[in-house]
C-alpha positions, 0 to 999 in steps of 0.5 A, spaced: 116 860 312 124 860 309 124 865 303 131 862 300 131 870 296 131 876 298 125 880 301 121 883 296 123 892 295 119 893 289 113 891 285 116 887 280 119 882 286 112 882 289 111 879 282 116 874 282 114 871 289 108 871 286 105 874 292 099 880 292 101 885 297 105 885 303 102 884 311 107 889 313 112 895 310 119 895 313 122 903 311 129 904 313 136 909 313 140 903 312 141 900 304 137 893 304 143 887 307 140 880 308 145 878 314 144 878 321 149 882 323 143 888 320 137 890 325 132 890 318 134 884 315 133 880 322 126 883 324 123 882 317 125 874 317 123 873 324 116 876 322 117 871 316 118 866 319 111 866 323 107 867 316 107 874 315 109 876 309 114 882 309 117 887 303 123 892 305 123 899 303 131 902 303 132 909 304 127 911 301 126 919 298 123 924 303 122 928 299 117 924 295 111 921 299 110 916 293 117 913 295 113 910 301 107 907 297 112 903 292 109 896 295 102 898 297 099 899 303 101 894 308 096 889 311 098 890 318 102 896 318 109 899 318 115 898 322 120 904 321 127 904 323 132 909 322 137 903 321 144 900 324 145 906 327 143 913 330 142 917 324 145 923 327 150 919 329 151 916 323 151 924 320 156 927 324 163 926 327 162 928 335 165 936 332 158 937 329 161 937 322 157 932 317 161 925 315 163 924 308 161 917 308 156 912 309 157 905 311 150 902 310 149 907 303 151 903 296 157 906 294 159 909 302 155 915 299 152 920 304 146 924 305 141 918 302 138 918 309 134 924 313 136 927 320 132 924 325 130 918 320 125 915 324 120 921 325 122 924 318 120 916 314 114 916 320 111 923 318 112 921 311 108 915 312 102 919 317 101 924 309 099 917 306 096 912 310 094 916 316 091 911 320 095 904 318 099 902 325 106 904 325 111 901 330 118 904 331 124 900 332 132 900 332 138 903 335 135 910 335 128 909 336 131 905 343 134 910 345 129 915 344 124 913 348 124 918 353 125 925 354 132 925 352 139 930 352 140 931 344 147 932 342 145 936 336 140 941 338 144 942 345 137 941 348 131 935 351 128 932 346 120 929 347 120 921 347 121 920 340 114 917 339 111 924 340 115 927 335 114 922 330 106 920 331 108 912 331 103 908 335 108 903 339 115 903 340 120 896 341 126 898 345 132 893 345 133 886 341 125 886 338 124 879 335 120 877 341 115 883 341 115 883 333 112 876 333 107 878 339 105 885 335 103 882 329 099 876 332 095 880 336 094 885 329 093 880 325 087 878 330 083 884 329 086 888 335 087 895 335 094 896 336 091 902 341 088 896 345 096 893 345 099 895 351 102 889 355 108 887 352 114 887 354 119 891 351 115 895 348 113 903 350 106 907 348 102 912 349 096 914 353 092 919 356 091 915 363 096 910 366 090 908 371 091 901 368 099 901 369 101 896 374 105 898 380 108 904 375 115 909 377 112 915 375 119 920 373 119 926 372 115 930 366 118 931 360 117 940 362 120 939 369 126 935 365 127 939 360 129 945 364 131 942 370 138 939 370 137 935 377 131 932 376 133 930 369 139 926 373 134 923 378 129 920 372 135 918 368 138 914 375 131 911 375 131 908 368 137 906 368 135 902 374 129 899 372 132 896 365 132 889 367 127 883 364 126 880 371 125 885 377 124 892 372 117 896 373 113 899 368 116 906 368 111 912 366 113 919 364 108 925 362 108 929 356 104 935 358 096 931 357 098 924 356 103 919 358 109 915 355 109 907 357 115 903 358 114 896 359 118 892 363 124 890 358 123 883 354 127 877 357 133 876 352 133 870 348 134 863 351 140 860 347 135 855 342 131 862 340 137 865 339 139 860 334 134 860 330 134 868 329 141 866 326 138 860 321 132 864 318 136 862 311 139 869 310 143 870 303 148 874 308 150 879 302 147 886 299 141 886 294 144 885 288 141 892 285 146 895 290 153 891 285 153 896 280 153 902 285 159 900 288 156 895 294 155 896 301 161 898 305 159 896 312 158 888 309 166 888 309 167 887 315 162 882 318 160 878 312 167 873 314 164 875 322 160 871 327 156 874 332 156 869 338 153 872 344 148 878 346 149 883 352 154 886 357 155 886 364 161 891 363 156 896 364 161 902 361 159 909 363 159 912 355 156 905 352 148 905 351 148 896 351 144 896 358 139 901 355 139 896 349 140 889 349 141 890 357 146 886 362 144 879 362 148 875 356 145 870 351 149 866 347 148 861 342 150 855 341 157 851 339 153 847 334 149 854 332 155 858 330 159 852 327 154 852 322 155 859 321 162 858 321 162 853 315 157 858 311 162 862 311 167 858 307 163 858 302 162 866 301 166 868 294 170 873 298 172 868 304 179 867 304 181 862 310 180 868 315 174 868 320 174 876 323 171 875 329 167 871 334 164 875 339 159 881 340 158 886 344 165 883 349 167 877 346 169 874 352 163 874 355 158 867 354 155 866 360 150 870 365 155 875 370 152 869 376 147 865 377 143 869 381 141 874 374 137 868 371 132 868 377 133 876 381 136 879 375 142 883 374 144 888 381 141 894 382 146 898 385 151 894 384 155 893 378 159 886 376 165 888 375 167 895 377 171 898 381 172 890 383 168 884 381 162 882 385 164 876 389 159 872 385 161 874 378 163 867 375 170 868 371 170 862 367 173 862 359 172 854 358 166 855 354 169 860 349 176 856 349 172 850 346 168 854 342 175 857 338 178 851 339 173 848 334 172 853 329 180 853 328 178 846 325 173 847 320 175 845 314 179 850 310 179 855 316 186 858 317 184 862 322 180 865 327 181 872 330 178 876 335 176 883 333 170 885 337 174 886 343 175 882 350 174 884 357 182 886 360 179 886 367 175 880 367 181 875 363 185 878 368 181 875 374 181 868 370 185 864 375 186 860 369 192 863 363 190 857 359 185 862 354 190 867 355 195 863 352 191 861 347 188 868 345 196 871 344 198 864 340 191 863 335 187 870 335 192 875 335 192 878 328 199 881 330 195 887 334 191 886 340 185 892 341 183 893 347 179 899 350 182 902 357 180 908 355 184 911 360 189 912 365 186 917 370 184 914 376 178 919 377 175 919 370 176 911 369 172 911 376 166 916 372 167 911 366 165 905 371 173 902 368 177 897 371 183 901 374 190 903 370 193 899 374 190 892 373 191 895 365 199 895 367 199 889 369 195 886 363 199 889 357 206 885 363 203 879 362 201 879 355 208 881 353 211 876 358 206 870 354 208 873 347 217 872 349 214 865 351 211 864 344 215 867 341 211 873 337 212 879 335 205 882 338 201 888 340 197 892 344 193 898 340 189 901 346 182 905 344 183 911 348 178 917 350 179 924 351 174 929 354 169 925 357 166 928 364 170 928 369 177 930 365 181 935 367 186 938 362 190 935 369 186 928 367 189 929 360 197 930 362 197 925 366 195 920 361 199 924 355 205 922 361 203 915 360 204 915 352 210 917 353 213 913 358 210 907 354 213 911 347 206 910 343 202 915 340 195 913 338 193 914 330 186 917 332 183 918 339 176 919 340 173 924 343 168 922 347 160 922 344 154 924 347 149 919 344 143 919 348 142 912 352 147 912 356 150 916 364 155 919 362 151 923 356 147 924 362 153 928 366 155 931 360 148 934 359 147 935 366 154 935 370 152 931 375 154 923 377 146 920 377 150 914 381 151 919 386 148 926 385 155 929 385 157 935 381 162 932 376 166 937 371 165 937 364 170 939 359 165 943 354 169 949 350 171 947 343 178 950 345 179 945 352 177 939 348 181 941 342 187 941 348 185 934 350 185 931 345 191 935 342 196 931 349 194 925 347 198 926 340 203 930 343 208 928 338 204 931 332 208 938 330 201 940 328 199 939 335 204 944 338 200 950 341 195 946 343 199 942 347 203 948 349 197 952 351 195 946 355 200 945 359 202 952 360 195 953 363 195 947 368 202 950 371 206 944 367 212 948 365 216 942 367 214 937 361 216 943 356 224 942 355 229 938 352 229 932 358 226 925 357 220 927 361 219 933 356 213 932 352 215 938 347 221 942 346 220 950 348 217 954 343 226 956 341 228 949 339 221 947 336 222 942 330 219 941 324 220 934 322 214 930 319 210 926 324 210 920 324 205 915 328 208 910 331 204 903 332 208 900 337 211 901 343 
């Protein structure tokens, strides 16, 4: 079913669709977007598709249990999401101090969603339809699943759906097990009985039935031990592969958390068709007089070409989520995209992006992922590409070159971020050469994150070295063509294994490369992911390694203080910083100096410099 309108989000639109209620309710944190680019609008139209009939309920009041019956009571069930991203993330900056806006909210405005959406809308749910099935998915229900360290609470977590009292759980990319969900409930099966699906997770009192199960330790072992919680999550981040993972079970005190193996990705034609389900590609127009939907501004004139990552960064949650092995679309599929979006009101001959999570990654790492799946104890490209790795841009160059051809399209740019390391192993400059003379808005943003040899290796990113030698032959290529371009790296201060050591060293290299950063990330504890997994535990699960982490406000406040050095407002911190690490040279009048002594400290304005 192709609903060339936007879902219905309240009576009157059932009204106007002429339907007599819906078959499932969709609540999210996020304000209602019909794109692809957002979770809740591709989980309705994939359900929509195969016949269900799907209302959407947007940032609904908790405070108001009669917000969550504004459709009825769904015939099915509901599927609850806290939206694009975690909402504790999308509250409060890595400082624990609460944001001032909100991207997915009309108007940018804060506060219109809970803390811990997901449980706080399945509770409100349970009060009025205590019964009706509820099945939790998106980005922060995935990456709760387990007992988890919470940033917030500086605690465990229990998997959240103890906490929320949800029946199931999708983790990952959910339109295959959505379909399967809602075929087996329109059938007249207790979701109870509906434990077999990949990429799903439930709840038991017994796992008798689990086949070949890895039990991890107990919620109240991890929760306490901070070795046990390493080993377990080493296990899980094993055994997140469609193809070789096992069923993994971790006990709640009387009852099991399931986790079925992860769903396979989607083969290129299903993952075009999620594109093509007739999407209006804009906010619901109610949205327009309360200022619209920020995050829309960005990927409206976007294209996403691919799923998944083999970069397999340290601090990034994608193996959790979307996994390693990457599906893309097809030319065709994303020509067709790219054409659509000539005609949006707002289209001005720029496309911003074709790309996803690493936008130079359009085919599986080798040829052996699609039949073994991707390596357990072996990553693609760190600390060195695996022999098999295929590094082969062709596919990607064909694709761009096509997209710059479409009617009225003046250019294409590259913004998602490209993979440094693996474009520096392609034999072939050909894309190089093209991404420097086509894609390059004037400023290329890639993510090194680092200099330091030993916190880039707790990263799992290529070395500093390689990094040097990228940013050589982009200048050298940019002289060739003749342009004026370059290179803003994203940079990361206080991550496991960062010394205030750690921190100089990299304050050095921006000196010598004469750029100060605009903004640095500090980095995030977001659940997930193995380095949160050091942070909580200070322990390196790939090896069992004790591993220093900066924690004290003050230590991480000098870290991030170096990588702006230049700032006046900085001085102390930075003086502070490099007075404790024995690094009075760098405080003086010579050209290795990072700070003048404090007798001969200026005060002119600061200025960030954006080139180098």
């Amino acid at each position: 079913m192709i609903l060339n309108d936007f879902l219905p989000i309240n009576r009157e639109d059932l009204k106007r669709l002429e339907w007599d209620g819906v078959d499932f309710v969709l609540v999210s944190g996020d304000a209602y977007v019909d794109h692809p680019s957002f979770g809740p609008a591709v989980i309705a139209r994939v359900l929509l598709d195969a016949g269900y009939k799907v209302g959407i309920i947007a940032q609904p009041d908790w405070n108001d249990p009669s917000s969550i019956s504004i459709l009825g009571e769904p015939r099915l069930g509901f599927l609850v999401t806290s939206g694009n991203m975690d909402s504790m993330v999308n509250h409060y900056y890595v400082s624990k101090k609460r944001r001032t806006t909100d991207a997915f909210t009309p108007g940018g405005v804060i506060g219109k969603r809970p803390d811990r959406a997901t449980i706080v809308y399945t509770n409100l749910i349970r009060k009025t339809y205590k019964h009706k099935p509820i099945i939790l998915g998106g980005i922060e229900a995935s990456l709760r699943r387990f007992a988890h360290y919470d940033y917030w609470d500086n605690k465990v977590r229990r998997s959240i759906l103890f906490d929320s009292d949800a029946d199931m759980l999708v983790f990952g990319m959910g339109e295959n097990q959505i379909t399967e969900i809602a075929d087996y409930l329109n059938s007249g099966i207790d979701i109870k009985h509906i434990i077999h699906i990949p990429g799903t997770c439930y709840v038991t009192e017994s796992i008798d039935h689990v086949d070949r199960p890895l039990e991890i330790d107990a919620f109240e072992t991890v929760s306490t031990d901070k070795t046990a919680y390493a080993r377990s999550f080493k296990i899980l981040y094993d055994e997140q592969d469609p193809i070789r993972g096992r069923s993994i079970v971790q006990r709640h005190k009387d009852h099991y958390l399931v986790q079925n193996p992860p769903t396979m990705p989607l083969e290129r034609e299903r993952l075009d068709w999620v594109f093509n389900l007739g999407y209006m590609r804009e906010i619901h127009p109610s949205y327009v007089s309360l200022g619209g939907i920020p995050a829309i501004q960005e990927v409206k004139l976007s294209i996403i070409s691919e799923r998944g990552c083999f970069g397999n960064c340290s601090f990034c949650a994608l193996a959790f989520h979307q996994g390693r092995i990457i599906s893309s679309r097809s030319h065709e599929s994303i020509l067709q995209e790219a054409e659509e979006i000539t005609h949006d009101s707002d289209f001005n001959g720029y496309i911003n992006d074709v790309g996803g999570p690493t936008a130079n990654f359009r085919n599986p790492a080798c040829e052996k992922q699609l039949k073994y799946g991707a390596c357990k104890n072996k990553q693609c490209l760190y600390p060195e590409p695996c022999e098999h790795l295929i590094v082969d841009h062709t596919d990607y160059l064909e694709l761009l070159q096509k997209i710059r051809q479409v009617e009225n399209v003046k250019k294409v740019f590259i913004r998602s971020g490209i993979r440094y390391d693996y474009l520096m192993h392609d034999e072939s400059n050909e894309f190089f050469y093209e991404l420097c003379e086509h894609h390059v808005s004037g400023q290329l943003k890639v993510a090194p994150e680092h200099i330091d040899e030993t916190v880039l290796d707790y990263m799992g990113k290529p070395s500093g070295k390689l990094y040097g030698e990228f940013v050589e032959a982009f200048n050298v290529i940019n002289k060739e063509i003749d342009k004026d371009q370059y290179i803003i790296p994203y940079l990361m201060s206080s991550h496991p294994g960062s010394t205030i050591a750690s921190a100089i060293r990299l304050a050095e290299y921006l000196r010598d490369i004469n750029y100060t950063p605009e903004q640095v990330q500090d980095f995030y504890p977001t659940p997930g992911t193995l380095s949160t997994c050091m942070y909580h535990t200070g322990i390196d699960p790939r090896t069992m390694r004790s591993v220093y982490v900066p924690k004290t406000p003050k230590e991480k406040a000098m870290q991030r203080a170096l990588l702006q050095f230049k700032n006046p407002k900085n001085y102390d911190l930075v003086y502070e910083a490099l007075v404790l690490a024995g690094r009075n040279d760098l405080i003086g009048t010579n050209p290795k100096a990072l700070i003048r002594p404090k007798s001969e400290k200026k005060t002119k304005n600061y200025k960030t410099q954006k080139r180098r």
